[in-house]
N, C-alpha and C positions, 0 to 999 in steps of 0.2 A: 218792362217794355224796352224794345231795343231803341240805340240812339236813331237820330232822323236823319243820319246819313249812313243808316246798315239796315237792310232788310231783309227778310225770311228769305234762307236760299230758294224753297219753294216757289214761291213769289217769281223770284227772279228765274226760277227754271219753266215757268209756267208757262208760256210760248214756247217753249222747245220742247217738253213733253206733253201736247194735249194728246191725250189717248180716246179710241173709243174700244171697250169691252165687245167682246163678240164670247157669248156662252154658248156651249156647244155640245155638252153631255153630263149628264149627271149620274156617276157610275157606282155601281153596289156589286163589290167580287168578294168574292170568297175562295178560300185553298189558293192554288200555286200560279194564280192568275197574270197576263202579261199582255201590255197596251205600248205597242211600238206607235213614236210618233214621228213622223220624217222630218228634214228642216221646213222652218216656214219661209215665205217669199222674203223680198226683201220692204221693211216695215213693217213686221207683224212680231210680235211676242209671244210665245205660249206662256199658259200661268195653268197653276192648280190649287184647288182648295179645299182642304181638307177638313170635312167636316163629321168623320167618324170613325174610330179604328187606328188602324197603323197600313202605310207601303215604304214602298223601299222607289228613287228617283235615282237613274243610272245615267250619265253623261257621258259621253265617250271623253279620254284623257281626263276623268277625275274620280274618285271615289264615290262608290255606292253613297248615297245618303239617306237614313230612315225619316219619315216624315211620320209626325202623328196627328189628333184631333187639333183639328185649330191651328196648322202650320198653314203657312200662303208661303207657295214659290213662284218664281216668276223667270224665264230665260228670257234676258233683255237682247241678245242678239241672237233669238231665234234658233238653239242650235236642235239639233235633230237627239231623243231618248227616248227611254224605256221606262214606264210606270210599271210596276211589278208587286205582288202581296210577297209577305211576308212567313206564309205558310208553303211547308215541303209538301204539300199534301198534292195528289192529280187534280187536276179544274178542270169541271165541265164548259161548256162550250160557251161562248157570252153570247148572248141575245139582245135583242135591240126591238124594244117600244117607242112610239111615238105619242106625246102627249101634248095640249095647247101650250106648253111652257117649255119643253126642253126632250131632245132625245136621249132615255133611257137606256145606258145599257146596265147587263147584269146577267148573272150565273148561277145566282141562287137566292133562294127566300131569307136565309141567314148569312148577309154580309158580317167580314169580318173588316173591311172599308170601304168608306164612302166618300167620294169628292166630286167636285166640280170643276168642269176640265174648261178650258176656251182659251183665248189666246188676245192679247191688244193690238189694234191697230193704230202708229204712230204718223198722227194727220202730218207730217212737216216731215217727210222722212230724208229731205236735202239737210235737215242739222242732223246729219249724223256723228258729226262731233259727241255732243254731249250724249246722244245714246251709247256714243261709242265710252263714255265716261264710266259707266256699269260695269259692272261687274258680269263673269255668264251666267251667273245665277243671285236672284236673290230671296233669300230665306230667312223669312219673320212667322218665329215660334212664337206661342202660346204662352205667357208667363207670367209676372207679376206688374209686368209695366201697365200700366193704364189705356197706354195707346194702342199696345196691342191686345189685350183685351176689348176694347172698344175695335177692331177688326175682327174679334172672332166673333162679336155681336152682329156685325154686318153680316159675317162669314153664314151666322146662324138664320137669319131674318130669309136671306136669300135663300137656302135651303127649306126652309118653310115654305117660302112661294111657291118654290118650283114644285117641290113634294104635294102642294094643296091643287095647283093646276088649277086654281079658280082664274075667272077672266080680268085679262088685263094683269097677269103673274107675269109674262114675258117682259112687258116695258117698267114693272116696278124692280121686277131684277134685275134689266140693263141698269136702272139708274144707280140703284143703290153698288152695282161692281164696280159703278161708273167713281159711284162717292169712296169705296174699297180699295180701288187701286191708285186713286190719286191719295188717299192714307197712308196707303202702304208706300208710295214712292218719297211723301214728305219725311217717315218714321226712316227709312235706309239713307235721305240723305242726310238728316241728321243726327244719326250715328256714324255716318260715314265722311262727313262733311270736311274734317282736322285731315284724311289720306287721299284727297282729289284737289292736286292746282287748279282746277276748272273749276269744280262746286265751291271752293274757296273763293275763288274771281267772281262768283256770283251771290256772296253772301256779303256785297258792301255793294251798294247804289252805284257807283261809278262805275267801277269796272264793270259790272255788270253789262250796262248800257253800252260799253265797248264790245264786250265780248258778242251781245245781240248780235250788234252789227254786223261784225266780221262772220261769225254765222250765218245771217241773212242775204249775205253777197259777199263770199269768199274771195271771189275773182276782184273784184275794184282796188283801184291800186289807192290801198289807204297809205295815210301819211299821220304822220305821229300830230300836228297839226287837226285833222278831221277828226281821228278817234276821241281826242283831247275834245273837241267841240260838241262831241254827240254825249260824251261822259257829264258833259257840262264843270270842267275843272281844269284843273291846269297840266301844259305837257309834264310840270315836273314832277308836281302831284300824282299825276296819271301812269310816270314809269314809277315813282316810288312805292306805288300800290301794287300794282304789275309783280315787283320785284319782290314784296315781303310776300304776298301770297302766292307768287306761282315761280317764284325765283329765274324771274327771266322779265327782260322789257315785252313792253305791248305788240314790236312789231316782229321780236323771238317768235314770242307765243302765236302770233298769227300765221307766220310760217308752219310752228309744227300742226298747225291747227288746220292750214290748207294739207297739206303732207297728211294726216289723220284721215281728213277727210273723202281725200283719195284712193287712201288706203280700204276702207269701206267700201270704196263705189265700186273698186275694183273687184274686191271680193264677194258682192253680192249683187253688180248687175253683167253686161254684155256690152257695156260699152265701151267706143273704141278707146285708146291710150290717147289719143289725142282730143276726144270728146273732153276724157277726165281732168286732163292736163289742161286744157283754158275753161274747164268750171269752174275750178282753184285756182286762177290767176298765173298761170306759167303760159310764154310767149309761142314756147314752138315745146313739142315734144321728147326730143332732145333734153333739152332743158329740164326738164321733169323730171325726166329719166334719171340722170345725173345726181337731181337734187332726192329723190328717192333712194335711189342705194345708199349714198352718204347716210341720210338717215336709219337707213333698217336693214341696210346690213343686204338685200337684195334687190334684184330687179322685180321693177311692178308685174314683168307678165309672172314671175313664181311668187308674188302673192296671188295674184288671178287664179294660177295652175293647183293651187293649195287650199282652196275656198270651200270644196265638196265636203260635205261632215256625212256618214252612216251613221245609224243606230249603231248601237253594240248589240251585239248575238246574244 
């Protein structure tokens, strides 16, 4: 059991990741098949789940990846690709059924893969920080671990439902994607927990309850004082924690963490430069500006200008 002052990152990420599930198709191709998918809006994730077969997942700027039975992938920031089989062969045309649980598509009586396509929606999508903590993809294969076995049980249950179309399949398969993907997020962060100052900050109670905060209301002019009071611990305490896991003080980190966050708003909404600049706590726009390039190296409008993702051809 952990001590009573370190809690499950999970835990601690649980207000900033509640997702809900949105299933959307349950697909059966066969031969040289291909499912372009555009970007999604801003808060939403496509996921896939593979529950028969082999494809191939294509991202623009990264390498093809082969998926098999029992993989779950997830694009935590929405980016726009290409599901594709694995087969040279010509593919007939895909078709699309409607049934009380899910729409059907498919090309053939003999699939050579099957998955289940949908996407999440992120209720709180002002913490874009910690979404922004993700990786653009994440991928939990099929294997000897426990936990992910116990995901490809989920993976299976669901596929049952949908395939039986008895009533009342559509709300036992929201839940059970529901209980899948919050699985699947607790298993990626802790494998991945030791390479994110963020997910580390949130895997000891104090900081934790710092980091909420400045999330929750980026703009308020905290003070090393307030953080320290909400963490329930002391300001020295509070930077020397700061500092072992995320190698920078609390009100560093809040900076790049406003700077982050606007980074995001930029790139996936319409809002003016100045809207973004006093969400994050900068006084005038100017100001912003300034403190943005120093950080990234550009001006906010060519991250704005650089936001559009295409499929690949």
């Amino acid at each position: 059991m952990p001590a009573d002052h370190d809690v499950d990152a999970l835990s601690a990420l649980a207000p900033l990741f509640r997702v809900k599930p949105e299933l959307q198709s349950l697909c059966r191709f066969g031969m040289a098949w291909a499912s372009p998918h555009e970007p999604e809006p801003a808060g939403w994730a496509p996921f896939h789940l593979v529950t028969a077969g082999s494809c191939v997942i294509e991202v623009r700027g990264a390498h093809p990846v082969t998926l098999q039975a029992g993989d779950v992938v997830l694009l935590p920031q929405g980016d726009a690709h290409v599901m594709r089989g694995c087969s040279p062969r010509a593919a007939p045309p895909i078709r699309i059924r409607q049934t009380d649980a899910i729409t059907v598509k498919y090309n053939t009586d003999q699939p050579e893969a099957e998955l289940i396509c949908g996407r999440l929606s992120f209720e709180q999508p002002h913490n874009n920080m910690a979404r922004a903590a993700l990786p653009p993809m994440i991928l939990l294969r099929t294997g000897d671990d426990m936990s992910v076995a116990r995901l490809h049980m989920l993976l299976m249950a669901i596929r049952d439902e949908l395939d039986a179309a008895q009533p009342g399949a559509r709300a036992i398969c929201d839940d059970l994607a529901s209980a899948l993907m919050v699985m699947a997020l607790r298993l990626h962060f802790r494998q991945q927990t030791a390479q994110s100052g963020l997910l580390r900050l949130l895997t000891k109670r104090q900081t934790a309850r710092a980091v909420a905060v400045m999330l929750e209301d980026p703009a308020r002019a905290w003070s090393l004082d307030d953080l320290a009071a909400v963490a329930k611990t002391s300001r020295a305490t509070l930077v020397r924690d700061f500092r072992r896991l995320a190698d920078m003080a609390p009100l560093n980190f809040l900076a790049e963490l406003r700077l982050g966050l606007a980074r995001h708003s930029l790139s996936t909404s319409d809002k003016s430069l100045a809207d973004v600049a006093f969400e994050v706590g900068y006084q005038s726009p100017n100001a912003f500006t300034r403190a943005f390039h120093r950080h990234f190296g550009m001006a906010p409008t060519d991250c704005r200008q650089g936001r559009v993702l295409t499929a690949p051809s």
